[in-house]
C-alpha positions in Angstrom: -23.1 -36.8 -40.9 -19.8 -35.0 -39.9 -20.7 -35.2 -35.7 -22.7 -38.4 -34.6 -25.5 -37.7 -32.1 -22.7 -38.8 -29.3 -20.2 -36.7 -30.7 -22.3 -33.2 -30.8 -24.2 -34.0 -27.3 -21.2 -33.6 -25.3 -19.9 -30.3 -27.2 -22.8 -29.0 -26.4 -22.9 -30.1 -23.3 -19.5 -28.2 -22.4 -20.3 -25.3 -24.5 -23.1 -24.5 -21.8 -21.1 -25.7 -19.1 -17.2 -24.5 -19.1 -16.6 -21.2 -17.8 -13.4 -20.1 -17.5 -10.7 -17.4 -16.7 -9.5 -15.1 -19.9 -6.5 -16.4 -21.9 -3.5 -13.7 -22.8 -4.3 -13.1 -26.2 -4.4 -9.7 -28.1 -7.5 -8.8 -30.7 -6.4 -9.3 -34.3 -3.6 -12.0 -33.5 -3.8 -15.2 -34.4 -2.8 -17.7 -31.5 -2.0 -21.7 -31.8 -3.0 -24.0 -29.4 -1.4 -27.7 -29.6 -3.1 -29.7 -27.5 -1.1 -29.6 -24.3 -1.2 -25.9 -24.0 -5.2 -26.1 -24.9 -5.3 -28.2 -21.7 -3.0 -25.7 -19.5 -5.3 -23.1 -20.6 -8.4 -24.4 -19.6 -7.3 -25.5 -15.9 -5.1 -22.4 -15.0 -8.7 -20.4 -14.4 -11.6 -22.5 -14.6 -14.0 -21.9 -11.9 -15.2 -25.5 -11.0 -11.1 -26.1 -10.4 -11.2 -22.9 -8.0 -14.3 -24.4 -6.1 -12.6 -27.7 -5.5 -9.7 -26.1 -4.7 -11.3 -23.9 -2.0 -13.1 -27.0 -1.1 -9.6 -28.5 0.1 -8.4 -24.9 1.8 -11.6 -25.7 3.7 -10.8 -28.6 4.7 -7.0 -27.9 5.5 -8.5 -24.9 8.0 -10.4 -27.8 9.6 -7.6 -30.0 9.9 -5.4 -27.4 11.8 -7.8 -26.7 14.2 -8.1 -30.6 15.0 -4.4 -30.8 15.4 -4.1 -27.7 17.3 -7.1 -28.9 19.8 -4.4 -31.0 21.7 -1.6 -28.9 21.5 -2.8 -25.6 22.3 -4.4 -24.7 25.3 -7.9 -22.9 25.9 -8.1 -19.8 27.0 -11.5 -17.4 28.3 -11.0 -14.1 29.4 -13.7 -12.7 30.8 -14.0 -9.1 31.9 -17.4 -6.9 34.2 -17.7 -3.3 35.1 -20.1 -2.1 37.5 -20.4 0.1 40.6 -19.5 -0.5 44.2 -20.6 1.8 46.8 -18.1 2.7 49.7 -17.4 0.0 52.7 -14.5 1.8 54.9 -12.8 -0.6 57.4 -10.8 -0.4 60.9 -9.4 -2.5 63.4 -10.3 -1.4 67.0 -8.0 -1.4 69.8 -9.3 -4.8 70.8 -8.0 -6.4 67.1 -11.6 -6.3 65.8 -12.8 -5.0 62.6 -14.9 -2.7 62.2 -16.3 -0.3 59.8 -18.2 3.2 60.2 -20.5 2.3 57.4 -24.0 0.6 57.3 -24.0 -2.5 55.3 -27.3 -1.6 53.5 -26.3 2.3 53.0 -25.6 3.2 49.5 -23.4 6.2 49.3 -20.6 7.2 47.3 -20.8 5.1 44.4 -17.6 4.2 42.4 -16.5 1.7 40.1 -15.5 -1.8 40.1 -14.2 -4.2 38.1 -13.4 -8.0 37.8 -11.4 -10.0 35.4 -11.3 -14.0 35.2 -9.1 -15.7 32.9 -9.5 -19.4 32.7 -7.3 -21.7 30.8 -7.1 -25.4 30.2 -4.3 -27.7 28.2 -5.5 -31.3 27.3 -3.0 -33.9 28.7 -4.6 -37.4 27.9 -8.0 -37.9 26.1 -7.7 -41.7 25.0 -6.8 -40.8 21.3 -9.7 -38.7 20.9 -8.1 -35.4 19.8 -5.8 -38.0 18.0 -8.2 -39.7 16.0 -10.0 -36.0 15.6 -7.3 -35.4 13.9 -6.9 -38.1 11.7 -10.8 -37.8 10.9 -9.4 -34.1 9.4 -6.1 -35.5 7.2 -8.5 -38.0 5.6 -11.6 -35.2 4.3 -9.0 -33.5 2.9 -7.3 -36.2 1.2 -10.7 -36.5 -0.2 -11.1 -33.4 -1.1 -7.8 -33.6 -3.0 -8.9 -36.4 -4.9 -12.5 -34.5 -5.5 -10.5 -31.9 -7.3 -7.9 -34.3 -9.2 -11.5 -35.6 -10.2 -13.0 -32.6 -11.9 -9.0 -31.9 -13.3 -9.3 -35.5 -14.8 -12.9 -34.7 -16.5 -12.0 -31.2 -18.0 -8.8 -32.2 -19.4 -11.0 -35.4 -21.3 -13.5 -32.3 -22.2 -11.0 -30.3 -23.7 -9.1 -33.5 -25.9 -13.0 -34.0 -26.9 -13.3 -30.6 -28.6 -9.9 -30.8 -29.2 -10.0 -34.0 -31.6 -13.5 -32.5 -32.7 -12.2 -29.5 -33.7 -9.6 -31.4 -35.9 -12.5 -34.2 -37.1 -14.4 -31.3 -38.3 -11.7 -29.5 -40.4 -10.4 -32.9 -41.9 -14.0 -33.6 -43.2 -14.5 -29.8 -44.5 -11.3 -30.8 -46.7 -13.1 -33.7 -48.0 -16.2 -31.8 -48.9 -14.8 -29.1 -50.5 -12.3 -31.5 -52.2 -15.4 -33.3 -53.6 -17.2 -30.1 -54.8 -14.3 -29.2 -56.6 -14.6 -32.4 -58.9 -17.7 -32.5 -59.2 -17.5 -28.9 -60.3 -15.2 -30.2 -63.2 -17.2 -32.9 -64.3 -20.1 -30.6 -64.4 -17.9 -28.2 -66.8 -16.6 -31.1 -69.0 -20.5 -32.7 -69.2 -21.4 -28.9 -70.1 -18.6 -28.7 -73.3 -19.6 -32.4 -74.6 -22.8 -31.1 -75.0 -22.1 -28.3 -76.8 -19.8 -29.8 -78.6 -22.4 -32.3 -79.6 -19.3 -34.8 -78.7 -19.7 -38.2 -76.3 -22.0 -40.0 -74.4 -23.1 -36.9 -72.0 -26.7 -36.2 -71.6 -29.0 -33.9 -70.0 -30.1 -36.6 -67.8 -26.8 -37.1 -66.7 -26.5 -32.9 -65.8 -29.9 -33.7 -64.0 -28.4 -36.4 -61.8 -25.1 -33.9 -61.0 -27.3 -32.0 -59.9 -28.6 -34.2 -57.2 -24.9 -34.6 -56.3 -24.2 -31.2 -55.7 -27.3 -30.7 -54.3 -26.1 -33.7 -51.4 -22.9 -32.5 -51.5 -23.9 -28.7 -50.9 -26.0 -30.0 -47.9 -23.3 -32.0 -46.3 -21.1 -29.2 -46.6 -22.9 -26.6 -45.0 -24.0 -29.0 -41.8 -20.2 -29.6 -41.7 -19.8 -25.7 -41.8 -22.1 -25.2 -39.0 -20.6 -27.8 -36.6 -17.1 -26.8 -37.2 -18.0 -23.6 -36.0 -20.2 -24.8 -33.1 -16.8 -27.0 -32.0 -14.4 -24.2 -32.5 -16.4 -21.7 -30.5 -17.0 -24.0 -28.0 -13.1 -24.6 -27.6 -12.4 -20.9 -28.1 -14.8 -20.7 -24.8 -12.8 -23.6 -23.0 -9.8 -21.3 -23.7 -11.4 -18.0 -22.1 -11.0 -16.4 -25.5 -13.7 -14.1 -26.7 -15.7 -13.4 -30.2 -12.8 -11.4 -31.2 -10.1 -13.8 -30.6 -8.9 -15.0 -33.5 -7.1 -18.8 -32.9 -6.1 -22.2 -34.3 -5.2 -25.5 -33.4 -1.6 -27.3 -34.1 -2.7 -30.3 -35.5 -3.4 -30.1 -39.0 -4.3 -33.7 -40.1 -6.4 -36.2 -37.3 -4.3 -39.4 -36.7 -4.7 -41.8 -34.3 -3.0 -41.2 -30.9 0.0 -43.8 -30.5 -1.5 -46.7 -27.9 -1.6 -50.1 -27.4 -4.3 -51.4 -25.7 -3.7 -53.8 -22.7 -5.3 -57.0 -21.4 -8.8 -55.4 -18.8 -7.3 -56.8 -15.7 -4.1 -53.9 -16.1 -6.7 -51.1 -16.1 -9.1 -52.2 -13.5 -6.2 -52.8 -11.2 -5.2 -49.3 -11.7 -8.4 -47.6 -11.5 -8.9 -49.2 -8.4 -5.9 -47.5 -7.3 -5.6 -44.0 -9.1 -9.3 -43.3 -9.5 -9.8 -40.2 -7.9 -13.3 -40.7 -7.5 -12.3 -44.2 -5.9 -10.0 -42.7 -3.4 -12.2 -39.9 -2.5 -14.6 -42.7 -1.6 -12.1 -44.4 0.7 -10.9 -41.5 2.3 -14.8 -41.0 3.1 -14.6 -44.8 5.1 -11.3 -43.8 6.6 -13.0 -40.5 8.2 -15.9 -42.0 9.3 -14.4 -44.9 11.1 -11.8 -42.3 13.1 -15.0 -40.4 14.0 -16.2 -43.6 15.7 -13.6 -44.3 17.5 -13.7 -41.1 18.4 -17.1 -41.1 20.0 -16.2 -44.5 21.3 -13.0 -42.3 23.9 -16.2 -40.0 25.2 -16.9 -43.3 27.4 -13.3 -42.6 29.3 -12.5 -39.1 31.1 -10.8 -36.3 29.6 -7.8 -35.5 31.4 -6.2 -31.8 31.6 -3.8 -29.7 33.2 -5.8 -26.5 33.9 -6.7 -22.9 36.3 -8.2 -19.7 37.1 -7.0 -16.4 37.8 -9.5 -13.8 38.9 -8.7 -9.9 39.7 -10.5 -7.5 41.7 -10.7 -4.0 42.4 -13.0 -1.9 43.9 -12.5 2.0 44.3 -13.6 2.9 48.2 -14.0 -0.7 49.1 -11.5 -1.8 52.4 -8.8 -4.1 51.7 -8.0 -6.0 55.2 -4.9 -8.0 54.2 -5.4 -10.9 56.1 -6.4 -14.4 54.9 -8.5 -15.4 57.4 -11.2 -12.4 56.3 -13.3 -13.6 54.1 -12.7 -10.4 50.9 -15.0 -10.2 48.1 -13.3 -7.2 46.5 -10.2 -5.9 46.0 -8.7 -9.3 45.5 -6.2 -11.7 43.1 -7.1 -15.8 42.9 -4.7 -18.1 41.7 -5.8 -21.9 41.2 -4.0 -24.4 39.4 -4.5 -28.0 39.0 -5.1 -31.3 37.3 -8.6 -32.5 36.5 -10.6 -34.6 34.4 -14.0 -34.4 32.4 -16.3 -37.0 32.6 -19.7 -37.6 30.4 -22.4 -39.3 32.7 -24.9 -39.2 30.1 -23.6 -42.9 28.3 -27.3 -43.7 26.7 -26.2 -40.5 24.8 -22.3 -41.6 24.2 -24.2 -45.1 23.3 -26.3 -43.4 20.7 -24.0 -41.3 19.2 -21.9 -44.2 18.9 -24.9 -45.9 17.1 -24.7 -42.6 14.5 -21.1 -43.0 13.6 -21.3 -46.8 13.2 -24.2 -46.4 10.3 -22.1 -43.6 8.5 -19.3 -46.1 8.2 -21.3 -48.7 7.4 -23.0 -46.3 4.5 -19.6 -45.2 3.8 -18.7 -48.6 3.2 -21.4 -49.7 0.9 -20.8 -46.3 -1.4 -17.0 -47.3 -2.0 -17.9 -50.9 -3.2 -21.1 -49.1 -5.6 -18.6 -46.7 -6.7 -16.0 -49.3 -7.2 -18.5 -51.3 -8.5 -19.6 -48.5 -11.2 -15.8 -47.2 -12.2 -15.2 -51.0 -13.1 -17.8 -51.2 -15.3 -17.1 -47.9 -16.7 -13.4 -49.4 -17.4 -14.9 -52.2 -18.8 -17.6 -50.2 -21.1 -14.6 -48.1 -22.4 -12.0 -51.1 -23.1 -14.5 -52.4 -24.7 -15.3 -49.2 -27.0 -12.0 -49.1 -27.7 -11.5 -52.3 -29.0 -14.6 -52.5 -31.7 -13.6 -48.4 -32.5 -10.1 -50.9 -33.4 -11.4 -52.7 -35.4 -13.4 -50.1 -37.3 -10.4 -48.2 -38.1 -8.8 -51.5 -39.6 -12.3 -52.2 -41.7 -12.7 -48.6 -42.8 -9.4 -48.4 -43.9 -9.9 -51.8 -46.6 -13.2 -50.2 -47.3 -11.6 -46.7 -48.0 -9.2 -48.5 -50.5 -12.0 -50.2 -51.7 -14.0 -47.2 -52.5 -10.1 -45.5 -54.0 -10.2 -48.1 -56.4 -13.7 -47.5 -57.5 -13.2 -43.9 -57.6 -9.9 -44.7 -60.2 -12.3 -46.9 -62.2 -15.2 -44.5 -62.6 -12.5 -42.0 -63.5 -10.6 -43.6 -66.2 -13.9 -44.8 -67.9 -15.5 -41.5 -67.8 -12.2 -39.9 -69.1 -12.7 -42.1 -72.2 -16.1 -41.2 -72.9 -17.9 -44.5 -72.1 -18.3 -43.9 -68.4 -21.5 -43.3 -66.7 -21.8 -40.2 -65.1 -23.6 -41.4 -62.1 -21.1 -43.8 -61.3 -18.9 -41.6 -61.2 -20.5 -39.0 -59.0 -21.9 -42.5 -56.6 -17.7 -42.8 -56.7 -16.8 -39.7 -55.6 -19.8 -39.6 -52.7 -18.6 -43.1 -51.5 -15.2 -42.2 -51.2 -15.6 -38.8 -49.3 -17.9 -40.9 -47.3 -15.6 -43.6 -46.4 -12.7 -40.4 -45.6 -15.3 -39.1 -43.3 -16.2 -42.2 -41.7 -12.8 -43.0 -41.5 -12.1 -39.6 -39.5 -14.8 -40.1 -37.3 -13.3 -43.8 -36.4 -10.3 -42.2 -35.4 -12.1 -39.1 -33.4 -13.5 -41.6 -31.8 -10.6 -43.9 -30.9 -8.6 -40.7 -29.7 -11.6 -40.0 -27.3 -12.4 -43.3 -26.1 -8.1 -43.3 -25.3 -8.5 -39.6 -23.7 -11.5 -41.3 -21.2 -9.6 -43.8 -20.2 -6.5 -42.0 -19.0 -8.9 -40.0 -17.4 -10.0 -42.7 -15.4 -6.9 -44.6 -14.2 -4.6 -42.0 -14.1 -4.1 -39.6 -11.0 
């Protein structure tokens, strides 16, 4: 089989899953994509990159207005329209006031109008806005490392297709390589026996047969998966049906690294794993929440005032102080204050809340930590038996050569067996194929691990 059940699962996999922007390409042309530009492609429009990335403009908006809590004051402005009816006023010749109008009469109704504006800066709140704030630099720290996360996995993705792409065109070759010689010992079997000349039989056509019949099968499930990986990549690249593309690489080789001792690479997933970070980040918020909550038990100090207009059309103005005026007025208070919750079973409970979430938080970094490791581990571990595959499939792929060279020469002479030599040619293509798919998978298994302790 060209694709291995863990090869083909994951192409299809991100065939129903990618969805991305439309590449520049023009119908009819013929574009080619190395592998670094198939990458660039895929990330400069994919829409699970777009959500992350409004994920951290969310959390950057949330951030600033943590910061600006402290450093901006808060303003209300509050504004009322209603109607006053009209209160005249006098002062007697005894200094008294008076006013020709009965308290509880409503005549002449006009308008009146209030406005309050209230404003209060923040001057000392034990660290609260402070850690507030800090609580906000840390989600979107983890939001970053949330989107360098899906960045990681669609760049591995698009190396899988990539390498698949190149697996799948390698082992076309082969097939059609092998149909070709089997189609010229099938012509040279048909003129020895009709010349009447050599050992060929009609047995021996019978058993071609079933060799082109294999070989006809293997090539049209290899024709079908091709097809399934290059659309799929075509997809990845926002190209559509009538995009015409093709990769750089021509011939699948293995990718130039030299695997290191598992200590290197856990060390550095622990530090550049995004989903490791992202994690972290998580704690760090959660502990600046509770301390935090833990400032609500000390006051709130501020710098703070009101000023209030009013006017009232037809309502007397006295001008002095020591009248009490409920229209027709301006109020200016300034001072310093404080806030104070009483309510501490509250404080004490919502303390309670934040501790748990950084506790929880807590326990998810070392599962997570706990889970990447032994990913590292699973994949270090892949790479080294896919190592030492390559190196057997290589002696066996000279092995089969030289069978291949033997079954040839003999048949050439006449005294080879036809069988053998068509079991010769199927071994060999075999051990070409398998030899691709060792590679495929060592240039994967590399790609998933980059993707893991690189940031």
């Amino acid at each position: 089989m060209l694709f291995t059940k863990k090869v083909f699962a994951p192409l299809l996999f991100i065939f129903v899953c990618l969805n991305c922007g439309v590449a520049n390409s023009q119908a009819g042309s013929t574009k080619i994509f190395s592998l670094d530009e198939c990458i660039e492609t895929t990330l400069k429009k994919n829409v699970l990159l777009d959500d992350a990335q409004k994920d951290v403009e969310l959390a950057q908006a949330k951030y600033f207005k943590k910061a600006h809590a402290k450093l901006l004051p808060r303003f209300e402005l509050r504004n009322i329209w209603g109607f006053s009816t009209e209160k005249r006023g006098r002062t007697n010749p005894y200094g008294y006031l008076i006013s020709p109008d009965d308290p509880d009469e409503i005549r002449n109704l006009s308008y009146l109008t209030q406005t309050d504006v209230k404003f209060s800066q923040p001057l000392y709140s034990f660290n609260r806005y402070a850690h507030l704030t800090e609580a906000a630099q840390h989600d979107i720290n983890a939001e970053e490392a949330d989107y360098l996360k899906q960045k990681n996995e669609l760049r591995f993705q698009v190396e899988q297709l990539y390498w698949g792409l190149v697996f799948g065109k390698e082992s076309e070759h082969v097939i059609l390589d092998a149909q070709e010689k089997v189609a010229k010992i099938e012509k040279k079997l048909k003129e020895q026996l009709e010349a009447g000349t050599g050992e060929a039989s009609q047995t021996d056509l019978f058993k071609l047969e079933m060799s082109k019949y294999e070989l006809n099968k293997r090539s049209r499930e290899a024709e079908t998966k091709l097809s399934i990986a290059r659309s799929t990549l075509a997809m990845a690249l926002g190209l559509s049906a009538s995009d015409s593309f093709q990769i750089e690489t021509e011939f699948l080789e293995a990718v130039d690294f030299e695997l290191a001792d598992i200590s290197e690479y856990l060390h550095l997933a622990m530090k550049h794993n995004p989903e490791v970070i992202k994690a972290r980040e998580r704690v760090n918020k959660r502990n600046m929440i509770l301390m935090a909550e833990r400032s609500q038990y000390y006051p709130q100090f501020y710098f703070g005032g009101t000023v209030t207009q009013n006017f009232a059309a037809g309502r007397f103005k006295p001008g002095n102080p020591f009248v009490t005026n409920n229209t027709n007025f301006l109020r200016v208070k300034l001072g310093i204050g404080f806030r104070q919750k009483l309510n501490f079973l509250t404080i004490k409970d919502n303390i309670k809340i934040a501790l748990a979430n950084a506790e929880l938080a807590e326990s998810k970094v070392e599962n997570i930590e706990r889970k990447v490791g032994t990913k590292v581990e699973g994949i270090h571990a892949k790479i080294e038996k896919v190592k030492n595959k390559l190196r057997a499939g290589r002696r066996a792929l000279r092995a089969s050569r030289g069978w291949l060279n033997s079954a040839s020469m003999t048949f050439d002479i006449g005294v080879g067996d036809v069988k053998n030599l068509t079991d010769a040619y199927q071994a060999y293509s075999a051990m070409q194929i398998e030899n691709f798919q060792n590679i495929f998978e060592f240039n994967t298994a590399v790609a998933e691990l980059k993707s893991i302790i690189e940031d």
